[in-house]
C-alpha positions as CSV (number, residue, x, y, z in Angstrom):
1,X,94.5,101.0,107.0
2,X,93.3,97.2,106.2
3,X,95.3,94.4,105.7
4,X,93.9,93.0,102.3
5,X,94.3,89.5,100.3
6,X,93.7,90.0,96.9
7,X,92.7,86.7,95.0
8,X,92.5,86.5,91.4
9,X,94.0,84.9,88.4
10,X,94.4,87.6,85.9
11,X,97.4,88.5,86.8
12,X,97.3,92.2,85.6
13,X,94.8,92.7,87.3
14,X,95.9,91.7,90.4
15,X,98.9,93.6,90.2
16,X,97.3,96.7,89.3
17,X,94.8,95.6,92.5
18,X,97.3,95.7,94.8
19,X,99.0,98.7,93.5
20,X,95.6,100.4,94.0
21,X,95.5,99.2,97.4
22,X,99.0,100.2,98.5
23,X,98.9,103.7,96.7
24,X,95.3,104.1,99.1
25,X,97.0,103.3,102.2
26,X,96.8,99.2,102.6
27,X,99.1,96.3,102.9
28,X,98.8,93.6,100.9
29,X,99.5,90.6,103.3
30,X,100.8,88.1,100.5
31,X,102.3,89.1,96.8
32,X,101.8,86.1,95.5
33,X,103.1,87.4,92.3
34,X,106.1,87.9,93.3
35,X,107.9,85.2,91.3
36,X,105.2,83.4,90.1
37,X,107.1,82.2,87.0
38,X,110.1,80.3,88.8
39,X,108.2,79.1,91.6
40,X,109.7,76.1,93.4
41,X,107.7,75.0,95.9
42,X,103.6,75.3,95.3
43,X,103.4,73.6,98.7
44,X,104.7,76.0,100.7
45,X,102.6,78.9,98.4
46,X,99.2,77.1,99.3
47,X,100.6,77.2,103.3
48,X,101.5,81.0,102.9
49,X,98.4,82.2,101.3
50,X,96.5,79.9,103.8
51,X,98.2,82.1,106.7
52,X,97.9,85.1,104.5
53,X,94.4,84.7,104.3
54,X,94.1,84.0,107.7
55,X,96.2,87.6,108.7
56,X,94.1,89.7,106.1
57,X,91.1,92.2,107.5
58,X,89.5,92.0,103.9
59,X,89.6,89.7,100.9
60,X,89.4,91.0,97.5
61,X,88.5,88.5,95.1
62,X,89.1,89.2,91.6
63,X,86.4,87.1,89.7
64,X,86.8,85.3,86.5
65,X,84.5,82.6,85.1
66,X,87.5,80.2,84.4
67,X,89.3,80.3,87.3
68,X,90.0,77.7,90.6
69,X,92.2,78.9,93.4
70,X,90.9,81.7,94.0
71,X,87.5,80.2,94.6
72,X,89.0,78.4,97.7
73,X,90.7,81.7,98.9
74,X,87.8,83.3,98.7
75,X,85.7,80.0,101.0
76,X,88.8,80.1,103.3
77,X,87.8,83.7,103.6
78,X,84.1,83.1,104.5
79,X,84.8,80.4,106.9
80,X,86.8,83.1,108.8
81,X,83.9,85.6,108.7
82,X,85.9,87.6,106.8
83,X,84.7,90.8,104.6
84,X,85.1,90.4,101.1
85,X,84.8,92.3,98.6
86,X,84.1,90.3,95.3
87,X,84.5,92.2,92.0
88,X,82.7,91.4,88.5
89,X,80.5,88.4,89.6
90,X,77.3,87.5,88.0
91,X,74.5,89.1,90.2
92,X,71.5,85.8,89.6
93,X,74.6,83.5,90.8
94,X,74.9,84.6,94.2
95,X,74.7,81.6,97.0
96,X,77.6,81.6,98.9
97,X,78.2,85.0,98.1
98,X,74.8,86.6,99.1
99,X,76.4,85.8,102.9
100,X,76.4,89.0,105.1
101,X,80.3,89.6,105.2
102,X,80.1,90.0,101.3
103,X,79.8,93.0,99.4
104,X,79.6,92.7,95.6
105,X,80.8,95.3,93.0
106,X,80.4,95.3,89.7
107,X,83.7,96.5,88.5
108,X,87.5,97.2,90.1
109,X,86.9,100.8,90.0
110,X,84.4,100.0,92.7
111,X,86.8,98.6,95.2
112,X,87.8,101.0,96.5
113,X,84.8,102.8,97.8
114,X,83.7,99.5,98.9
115,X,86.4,99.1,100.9
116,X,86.0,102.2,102.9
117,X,82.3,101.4,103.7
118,X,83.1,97.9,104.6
119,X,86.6,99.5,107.2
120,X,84.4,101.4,108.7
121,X,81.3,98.4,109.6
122,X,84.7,96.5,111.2
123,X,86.1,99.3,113.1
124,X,82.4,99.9,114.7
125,X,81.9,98.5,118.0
126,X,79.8,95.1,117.3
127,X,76.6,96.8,119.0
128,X,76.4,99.6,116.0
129,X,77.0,96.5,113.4
């Protein structure tokens, strides 16, 4: 199965996101949950979801009107080329995220059937894609 970064700010959502994801067969390559409220060192959290960005196969991105961070997980993502899955955004506001590695749904219960279309376009040999 993938290895999935799931960016968001509702935190609820994101938990119950990854818990989705694991209970389907996925890791989650950083939990940045875990601990939220004590965190000591927001430094080294931007360097770890940098790298855990970098490890993922897939970004989920949880979208919210209001929110900032994960906006730049989610550009981190596209840099890379990576396939995201972006849940809940606005259809006529598309730009970046009309790019070919992005595949918008309109709610979470979407995800994962997304997810399994967009494993198997990676796992294809890059003459099928």
């Amino acid at each position: 199965m993938s290895k999935i970064y799931v960016a968001g700010k509702n935190l609820e959502r994101a938990r119950a996101m990854m818990d989705i994801l694991l209970e389907n067969g996925h890791s989650i390559t950083f939990d940045w949950l875990k601990d939220i409220e004590n965190e000591q060192d927001p430094i080294k959290k931007a360097f770890d979801e940098r790298e855990a960005v970098k490890q993922a196969d897939i970004l989920v991105y949880l979208w919210e009107s209001d929110q900032e961070s994960a906006r730049y997980e989610a550009g981190m993502a596209m840099a890379l080329h990576k396939p995201i899955i972006v849940s809940g955004f606005p259809k006529k506001h598309r730009f970046f995220l009309s790019l070919p590695e992005v595949v918008s749904v309109s709610s979470d219960d979407e995800i994962i059937a997304a997810l399994e279309l967009v494993c198997k376009k990676i796992t294809l040999p890059d003459f099928l894609i």
